[in-house]
N, C-alpha and C positions, 0 to 999 in steps of 0.2 A: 545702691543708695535708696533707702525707704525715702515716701513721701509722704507717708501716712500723718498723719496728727497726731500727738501725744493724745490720750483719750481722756488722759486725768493728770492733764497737767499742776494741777496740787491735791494733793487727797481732799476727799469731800469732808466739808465742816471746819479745814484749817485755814487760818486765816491767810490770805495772802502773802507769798515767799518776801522776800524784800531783793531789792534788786544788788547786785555784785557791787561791790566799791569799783568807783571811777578807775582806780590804780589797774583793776587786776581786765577791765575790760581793755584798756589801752595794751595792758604788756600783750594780749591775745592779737590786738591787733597789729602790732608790732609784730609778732611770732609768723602770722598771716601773710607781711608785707601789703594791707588793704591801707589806700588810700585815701581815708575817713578819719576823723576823731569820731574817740569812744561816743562825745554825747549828740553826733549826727549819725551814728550806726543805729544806736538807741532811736533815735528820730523814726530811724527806717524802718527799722524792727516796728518800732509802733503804726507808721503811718499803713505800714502791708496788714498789718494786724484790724487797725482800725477801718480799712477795705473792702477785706471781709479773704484778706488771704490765708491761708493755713498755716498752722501754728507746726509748721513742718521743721524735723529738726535742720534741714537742711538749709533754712531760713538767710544765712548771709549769701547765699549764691542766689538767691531769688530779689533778696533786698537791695544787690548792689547789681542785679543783670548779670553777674557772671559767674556761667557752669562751673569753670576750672575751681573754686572757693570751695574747699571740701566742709564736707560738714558737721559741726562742732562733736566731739566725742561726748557722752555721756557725763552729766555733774560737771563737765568744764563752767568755768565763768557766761561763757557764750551760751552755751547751753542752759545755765542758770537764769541770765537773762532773757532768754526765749520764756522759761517757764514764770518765772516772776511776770513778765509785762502782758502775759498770757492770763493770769490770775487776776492781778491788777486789774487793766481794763473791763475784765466780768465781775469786778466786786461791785457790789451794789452801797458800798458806808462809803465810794469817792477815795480809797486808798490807792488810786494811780499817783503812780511819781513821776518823773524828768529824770535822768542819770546826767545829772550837771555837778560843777564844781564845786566843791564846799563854800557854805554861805562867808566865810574866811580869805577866798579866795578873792583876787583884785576885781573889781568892775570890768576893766575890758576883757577879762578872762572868762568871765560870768554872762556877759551877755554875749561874748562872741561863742560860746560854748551852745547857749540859748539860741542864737540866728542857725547855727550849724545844725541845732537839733529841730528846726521847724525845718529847714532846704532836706532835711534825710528823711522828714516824715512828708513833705510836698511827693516828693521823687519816688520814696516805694507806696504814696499811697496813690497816685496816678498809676501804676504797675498792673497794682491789684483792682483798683474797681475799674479799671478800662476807659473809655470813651466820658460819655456822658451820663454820671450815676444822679438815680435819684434822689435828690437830696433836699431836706426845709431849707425855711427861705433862711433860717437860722445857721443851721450846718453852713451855706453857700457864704454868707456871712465873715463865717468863720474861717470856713477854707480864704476866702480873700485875703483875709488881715492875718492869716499864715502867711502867705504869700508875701504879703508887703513886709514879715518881720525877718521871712528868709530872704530877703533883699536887702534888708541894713545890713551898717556897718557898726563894729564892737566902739563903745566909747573911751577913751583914755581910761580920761581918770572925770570923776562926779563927785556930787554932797551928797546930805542924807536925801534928800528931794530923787536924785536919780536913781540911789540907792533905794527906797518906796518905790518908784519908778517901776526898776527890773520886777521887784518882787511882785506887785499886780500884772506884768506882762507875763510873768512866769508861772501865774494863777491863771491867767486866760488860756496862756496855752496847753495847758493841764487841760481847763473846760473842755477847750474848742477838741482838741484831740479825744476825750470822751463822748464830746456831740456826736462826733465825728462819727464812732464806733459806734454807736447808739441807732443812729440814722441807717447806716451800713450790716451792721452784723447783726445787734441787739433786733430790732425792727422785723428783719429778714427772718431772724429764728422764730419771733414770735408770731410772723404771719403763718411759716410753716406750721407750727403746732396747731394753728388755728383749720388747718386745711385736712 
């Protein structure tokens, strides 16, 4: 089992991949038998990524703590979301996404989808930066109010008010998971270059 990094996870100068439809990262994890929904794996994916963990294709045995989790085959869905939230995250035009439920979908679906996806990026991003990372006062900020959003609970049912609601929570944690990355890997790269 390589651990290497994909080295070009999207060819230079194409635009960022788009990430897998909800449907086909579920039937994977289903396949799996992992104990996650799709859009708290995506969480984890991201939160390891935004750490400063590698972009290894072995990525869900890393993200969920466990060896036995083989590791996605080549252009699978998993695999494709490896390589999309890999792209993503390094785009500089802000084209990171969430792997959540269609904006169609009911309220308590959508935002419990959203709490699942901050607890999966809380959990593999403590993994990957360790202890006590350095972080603005901005980032720490930010990591908090992840924290307190992977602590709610999904809401029935709302109006359009709750409905506005989700979607500016679902805009910050877009942000906060870019700060995040920013702070951790972005940061770190570019000191390196400088040395």
């Amino acid at each position: 089992m390589s651990t290497e990094p994909d080295p070009n996870p999207v060819p230079p100068g194409d635009r960022p991949a788009e990430l897998p439809v909800l449907a086909a990262i579920d039937a994977e994890i289903q396949r799996l038998s992992l104990a996650v929904t799709a859009s708290e794996l995506h969480g984890g994916l991201c939160g390891w990524l935004a750490g400063g963990g590698a972009a290894v294709r072995e990525w869900p045995a890393k993200v969920l703590a466990d060896d036995a989790i083989p590791a996605p085959a080549a252009d699978t869905p998993l695999d494709e979301l490896r390589r999309a939230s890999v792209a993503q995250l390094a785009d500089r035009s802000f084209g990171f996404e969430l792997l959540l439920p269609d904006p169609q979908a009911p309220l308590v679906d959508r935002s419990g989808a959203l709490f699942d996806w901050c607890r999966g990026f809380l959990g593999a991003f403590g993994l990957a930066v360790g202890g006590r990372p350095k972080l603005s006062e901005e980032s720490n900020e930010a990591l908090f109010d992840l924290a307190k959003l992977a602590a709610a609970q999904p809401q029935e049912d709302g109006d359009d008010e709750d409905e506005a609601a989700l979607v500016e929570i679902e805009e910050f944690v877009r942000v906060a998971a870019m700060l995040l990355h920013g702070d951790c890997v972005l940061a770190a790269e570019h000191r390196q270059r400088l040395n």
